[in-house]
KOLVOBA-624566 format. One record per residue (C-alpha): residue in one letter; x, y, z. Coordinates in nm, 2 decimals, decimal comma. Layout:
residues N
R_A_X_Y_Z
...
This chain:
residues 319
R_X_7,90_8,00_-4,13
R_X_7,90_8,01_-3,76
R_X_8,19_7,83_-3,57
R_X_8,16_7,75_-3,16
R_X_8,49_7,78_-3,03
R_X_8,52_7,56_-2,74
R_X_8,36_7,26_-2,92
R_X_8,41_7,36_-3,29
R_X_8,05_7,26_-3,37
R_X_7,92_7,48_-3,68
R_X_7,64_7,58_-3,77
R_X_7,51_7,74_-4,11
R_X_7,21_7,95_-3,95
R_X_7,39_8,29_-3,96
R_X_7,09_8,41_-3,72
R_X_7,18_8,17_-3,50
R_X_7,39_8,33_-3,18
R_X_7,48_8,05_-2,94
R_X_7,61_7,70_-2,94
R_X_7,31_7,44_-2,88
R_X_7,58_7,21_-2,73
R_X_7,79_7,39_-2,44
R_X_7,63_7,80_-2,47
R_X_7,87_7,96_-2,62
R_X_7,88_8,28_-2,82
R_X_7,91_8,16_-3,18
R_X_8,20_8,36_-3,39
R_X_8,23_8,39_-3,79
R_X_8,49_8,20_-4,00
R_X_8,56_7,88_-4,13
R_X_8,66_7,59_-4,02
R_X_9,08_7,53_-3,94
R_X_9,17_7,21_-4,14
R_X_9,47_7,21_-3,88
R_X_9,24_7,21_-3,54
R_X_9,24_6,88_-3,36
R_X_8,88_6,69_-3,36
R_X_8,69_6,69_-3,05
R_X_8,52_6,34_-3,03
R_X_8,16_6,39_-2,77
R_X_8,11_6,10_-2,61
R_X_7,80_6,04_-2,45
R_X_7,74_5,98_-2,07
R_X_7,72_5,62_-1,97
R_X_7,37_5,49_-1,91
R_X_7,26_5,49_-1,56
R_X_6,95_5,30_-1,38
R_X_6,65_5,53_-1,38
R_X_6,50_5,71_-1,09
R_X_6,17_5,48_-0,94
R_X_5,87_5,58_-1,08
R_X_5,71_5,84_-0,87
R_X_5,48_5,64_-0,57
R_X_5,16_5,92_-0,64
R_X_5,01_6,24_-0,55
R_X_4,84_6,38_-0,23
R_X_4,46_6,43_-0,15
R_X_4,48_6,09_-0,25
R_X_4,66_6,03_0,07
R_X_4,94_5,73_0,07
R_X_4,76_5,52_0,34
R_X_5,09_5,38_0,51
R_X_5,32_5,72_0,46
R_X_5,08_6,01_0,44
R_X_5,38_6,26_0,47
R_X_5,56_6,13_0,14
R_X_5,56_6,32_-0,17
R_X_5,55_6,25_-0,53
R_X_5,87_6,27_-0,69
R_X_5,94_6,28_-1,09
R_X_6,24_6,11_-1,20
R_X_6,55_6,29_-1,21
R_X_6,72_6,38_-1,60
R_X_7,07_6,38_-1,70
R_X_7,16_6,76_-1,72
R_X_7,17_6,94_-2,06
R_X_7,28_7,30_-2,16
R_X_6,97_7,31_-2,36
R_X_6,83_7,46_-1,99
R_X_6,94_7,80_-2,05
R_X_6,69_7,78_-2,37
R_X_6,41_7,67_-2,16
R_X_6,49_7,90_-1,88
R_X_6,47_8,20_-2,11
R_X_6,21_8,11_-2,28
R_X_5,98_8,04_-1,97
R_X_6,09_8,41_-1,86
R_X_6,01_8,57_-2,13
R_X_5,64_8,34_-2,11
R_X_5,61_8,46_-1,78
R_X_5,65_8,83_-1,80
R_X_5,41_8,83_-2,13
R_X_5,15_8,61_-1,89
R_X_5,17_8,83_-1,58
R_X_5,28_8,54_-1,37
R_X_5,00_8,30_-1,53
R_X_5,26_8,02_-1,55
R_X_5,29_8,05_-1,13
R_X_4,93_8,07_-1,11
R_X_4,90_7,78_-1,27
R_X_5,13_7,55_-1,07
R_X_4,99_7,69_-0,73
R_X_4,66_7,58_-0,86
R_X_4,73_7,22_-0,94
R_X_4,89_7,20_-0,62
R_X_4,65_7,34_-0,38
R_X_4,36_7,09_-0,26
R_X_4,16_7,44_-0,08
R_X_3,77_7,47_-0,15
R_X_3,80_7,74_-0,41
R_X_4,04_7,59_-0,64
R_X_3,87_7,22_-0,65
R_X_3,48_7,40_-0,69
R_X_3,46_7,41_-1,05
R_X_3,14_7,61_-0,98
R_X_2,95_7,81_-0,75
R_X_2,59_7,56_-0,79
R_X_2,56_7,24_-0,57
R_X_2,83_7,03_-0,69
R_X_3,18_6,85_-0,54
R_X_3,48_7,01_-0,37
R_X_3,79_6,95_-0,42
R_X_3,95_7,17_-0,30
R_X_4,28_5,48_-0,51
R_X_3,52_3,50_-0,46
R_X_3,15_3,52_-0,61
R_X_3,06_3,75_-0,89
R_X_2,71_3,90_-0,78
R_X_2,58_4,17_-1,09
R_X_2,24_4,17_-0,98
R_X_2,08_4,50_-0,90
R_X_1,98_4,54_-0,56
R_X_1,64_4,69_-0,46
R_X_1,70_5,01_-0,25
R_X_1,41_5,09_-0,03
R_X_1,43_5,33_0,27
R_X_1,44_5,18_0,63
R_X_1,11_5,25_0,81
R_X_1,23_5,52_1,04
R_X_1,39_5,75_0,68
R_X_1,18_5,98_0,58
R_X_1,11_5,95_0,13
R_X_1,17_6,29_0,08
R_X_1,54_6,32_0,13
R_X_1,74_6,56_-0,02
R_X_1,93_6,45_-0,33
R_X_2,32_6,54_-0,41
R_X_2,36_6,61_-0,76
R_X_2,68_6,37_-0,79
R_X_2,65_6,46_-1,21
R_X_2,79_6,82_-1,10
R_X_3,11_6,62_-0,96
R_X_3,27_6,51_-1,31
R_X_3,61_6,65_-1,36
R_X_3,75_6,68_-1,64
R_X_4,12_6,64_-1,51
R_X_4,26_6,60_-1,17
R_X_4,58_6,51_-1,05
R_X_4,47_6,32_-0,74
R_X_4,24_6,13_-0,93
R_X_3,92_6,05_-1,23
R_X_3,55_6,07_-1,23
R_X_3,32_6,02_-1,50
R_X_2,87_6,00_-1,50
R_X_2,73_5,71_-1,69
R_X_2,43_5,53_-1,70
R_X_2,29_5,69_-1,34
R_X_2,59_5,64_-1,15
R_X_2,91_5,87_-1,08
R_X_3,25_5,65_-1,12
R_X_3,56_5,78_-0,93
R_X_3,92_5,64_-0,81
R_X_4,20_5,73_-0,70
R_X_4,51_5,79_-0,97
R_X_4,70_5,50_-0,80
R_X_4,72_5,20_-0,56
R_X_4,79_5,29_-0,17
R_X_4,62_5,61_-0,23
R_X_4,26_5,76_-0,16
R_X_4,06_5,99_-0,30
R_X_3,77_6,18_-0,13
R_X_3,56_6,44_-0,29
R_X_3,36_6,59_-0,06
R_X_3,00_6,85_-0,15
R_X_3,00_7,22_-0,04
R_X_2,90_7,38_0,26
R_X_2,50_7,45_0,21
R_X_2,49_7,02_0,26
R_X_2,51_6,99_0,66
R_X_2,58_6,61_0,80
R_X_2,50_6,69_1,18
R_X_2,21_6,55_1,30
R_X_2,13_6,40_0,99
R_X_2,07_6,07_0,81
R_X_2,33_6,01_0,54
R_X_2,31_5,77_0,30
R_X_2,47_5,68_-0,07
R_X_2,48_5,35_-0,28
R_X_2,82_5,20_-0,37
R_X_2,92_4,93_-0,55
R_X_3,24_4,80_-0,71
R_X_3,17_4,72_-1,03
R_X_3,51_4,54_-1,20
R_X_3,51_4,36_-0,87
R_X_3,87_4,52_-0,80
R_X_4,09_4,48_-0,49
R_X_4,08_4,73_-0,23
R_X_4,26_4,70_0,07
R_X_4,16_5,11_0,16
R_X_3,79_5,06_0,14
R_X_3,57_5,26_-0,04
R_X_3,23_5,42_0,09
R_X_3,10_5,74_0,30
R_X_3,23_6,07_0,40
R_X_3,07_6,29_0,67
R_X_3,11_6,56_0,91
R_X_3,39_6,65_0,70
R_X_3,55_7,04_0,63
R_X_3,43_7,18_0,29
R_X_3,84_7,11_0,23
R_X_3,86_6,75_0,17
R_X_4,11_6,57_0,42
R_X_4,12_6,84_0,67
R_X_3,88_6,69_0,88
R_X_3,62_6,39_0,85
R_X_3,46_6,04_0,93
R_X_3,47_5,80_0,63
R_X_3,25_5,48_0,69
R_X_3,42_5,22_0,44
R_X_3,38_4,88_0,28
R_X_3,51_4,64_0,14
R_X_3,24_4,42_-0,08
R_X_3,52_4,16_-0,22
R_X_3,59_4,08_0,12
R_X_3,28_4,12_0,26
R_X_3,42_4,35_0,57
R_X_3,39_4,73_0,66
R_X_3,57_4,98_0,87
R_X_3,55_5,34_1,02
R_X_3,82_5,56_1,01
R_X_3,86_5,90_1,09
R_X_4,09_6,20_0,89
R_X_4,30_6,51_0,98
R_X_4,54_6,68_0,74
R_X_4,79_6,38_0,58
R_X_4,68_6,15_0,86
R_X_4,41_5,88_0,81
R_X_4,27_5,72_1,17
R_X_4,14_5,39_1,25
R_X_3,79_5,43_1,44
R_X_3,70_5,10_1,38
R_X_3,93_4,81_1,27
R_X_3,83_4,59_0,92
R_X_3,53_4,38_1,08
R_X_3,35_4,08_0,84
R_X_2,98_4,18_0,78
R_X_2,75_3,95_0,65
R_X_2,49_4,25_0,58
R_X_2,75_4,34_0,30
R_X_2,60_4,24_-0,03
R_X_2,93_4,08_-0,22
R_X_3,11_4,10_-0,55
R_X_2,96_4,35_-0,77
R_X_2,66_4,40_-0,62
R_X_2,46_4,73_-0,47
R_X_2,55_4,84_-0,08
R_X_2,33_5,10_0,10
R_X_2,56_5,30_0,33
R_X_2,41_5,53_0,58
R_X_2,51_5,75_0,93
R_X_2,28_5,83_1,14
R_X_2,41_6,14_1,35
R_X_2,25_6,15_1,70
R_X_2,50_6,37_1,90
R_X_2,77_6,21_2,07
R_X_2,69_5,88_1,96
R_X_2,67_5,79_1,58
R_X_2,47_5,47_1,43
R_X_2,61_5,33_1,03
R_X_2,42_5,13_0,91
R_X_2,44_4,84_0,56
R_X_2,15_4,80_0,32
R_X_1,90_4,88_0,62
R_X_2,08_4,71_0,91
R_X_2,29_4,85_1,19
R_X_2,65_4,76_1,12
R_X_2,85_4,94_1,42
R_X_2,83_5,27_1,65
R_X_3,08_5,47_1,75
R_X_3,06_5,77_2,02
R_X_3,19_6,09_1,87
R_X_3,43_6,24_2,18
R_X_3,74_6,34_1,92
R_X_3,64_6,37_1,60
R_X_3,43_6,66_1,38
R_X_3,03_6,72_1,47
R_X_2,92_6,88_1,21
R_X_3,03_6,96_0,78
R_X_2,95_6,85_0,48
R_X_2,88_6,46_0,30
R_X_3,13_6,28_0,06
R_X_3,30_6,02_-0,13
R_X_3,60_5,78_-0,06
R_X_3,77_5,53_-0,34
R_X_4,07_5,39_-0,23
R_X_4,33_5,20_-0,35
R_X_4,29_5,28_-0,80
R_X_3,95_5,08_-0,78
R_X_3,71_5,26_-1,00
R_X_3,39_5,28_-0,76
R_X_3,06_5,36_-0,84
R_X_2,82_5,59_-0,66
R_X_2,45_5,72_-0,65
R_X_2,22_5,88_-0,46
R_X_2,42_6,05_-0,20
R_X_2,18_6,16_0,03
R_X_2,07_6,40_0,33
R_X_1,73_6,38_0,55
R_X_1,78_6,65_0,80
């Protein structure tokens, strides 16, 4: 038997060295009828830390500088187990532990491609369910060049899900407040090209973020970008424009009767023409801006804001 001697605690695992409660070094004997009993008492309950508010590339729209924080845990001794044990774990791994944690953490081109083919970077009223017919405007050529948004499915993220089923590619963000944008690689080229992609919101869910089209934008999602966004459920879209943890109003919410409603199918599509750039909704002109601040040239994507689970297809170039 095995005796602690600040707290007396035994233990009948001769192998066993230190004392799971305070550390120390466990000594041989028995037990002193005579020593006084040490009574533990445990540490009075205290209100819990606030959940944490979410993680970044999903940006927090109204704070983009604020971290996620975990709750904080009453301390234990049973750290100096961990802590030795995830030394030993890291010297037998060569550092793959580190590795790991800079991974998850890094939103840069090469950790989010999970591949080196065509697919995304990484680097939240009425019901309408009827389908709408997508035809191309007069003036868009037929033979436009497809982005294979099945190539985009992750099978975990921290900033937020996807998933492909039945033709369409669903993504959101992990929570409400945030975004997230996944944006293609850099052989797909947005400048002085027609963009287009179909988008509908298909449990109807609120977004106050928008949800919609990413262009111009770094093969680093965030770093730089236009995002033309709507909001079906209200009827209403906006332009807004992205540097790193900063989101920019080009173009306030405006109310769009060209915006099919509900659950139902909207064509979004940029039209690049230098300095001045044309969006357009299910065939119409919707607004212009003239491009004086922002990014010329990069690469298509996708914005959900806000948790709503969005879905996408046909994300499209005609160069």
């Amino acid at each position: 038997m095995k005796i602690c001697p600040t707290c007396r605690r035994t233990y009948d695992d001769d192998g066993l060295n230190f004392c799971l409660e305070d550390g120390s070094v466990l000594t041989l004997g028995s037990i002193d009828p005579a020593a006084p009993t040490i009574v533990m008492h445990q540490a009075s309950p205290t209100n819990p830390s606030p959940s944490p508010a979410g993680i970044q590339t999903s940006w927090d729209a109204n704070e983009a500088t604020r971290y996620s924080v975990q709750p904080k845990k009453r301390s234990s001794r049973t750290w100096l187990w961990v802590v030795g044990i995830l030394g030993v774990l890291a010297l037998v791994c060569g550092g793959g532990f580190v590795g790991f944690f800079v991974y998850v953490a890094s939103v840069t081109n090469s950790n989010m491609n999970s591949n080196t083919s065509r697919t995304a970077t990484n680097s939240t009223w009425k019901t309408n369910t009827s389908n709408v017919s997508v035809s191309h405007s007069p003036s868009v050529p037929a033979d436009a060049e497809e982005v294979e948004l099945a190539d985009w499915v992750k099978e975990f993220s921290v900033w937020g899900t996807t998933e492909f089923r039945d033709g369409e590619f669903l993504m959101s963000a992990k929570e409400k407040g945030y975004y997230y944008v996944l944006v293609a690689p850099d052989d797909y080229e947005t400048k002085g090209a027609i963009t287009r992609v179909v988008v509908r919101n298909p449990d109807l869910a609120d977004s106050s973020l928008g949800y919609g089209l990413i262009f111009h934008s770094d093969p680093t999602p965030l770093e730089k970008d236009y995002a033309f966004l709507i909001d079906s459920k209200r009827k209403r879209f906006r332009v807004v424009r992205h540097e790193p943890e900063k989101e920019t109003t080009v173009t306030a919410w405006t109310n769009s009767n060209l915006i099919n409603e509900g659950a139902a199918e909207n064509v979004l599509e940029v039209r690049d023409k230098g300095e001045q750039i044309e969006m357009y909704i299910n065939g119409q002109l919707a607004t212009k801006i003239t491009n004086k601040q922002g990014p010329t040239s990069g690469v298509p994507g996708l914005y959900a804001g806000d948790g709503a689970r969005i879905a996408f297809k046909k994300l499209e170039l005609v160069n």
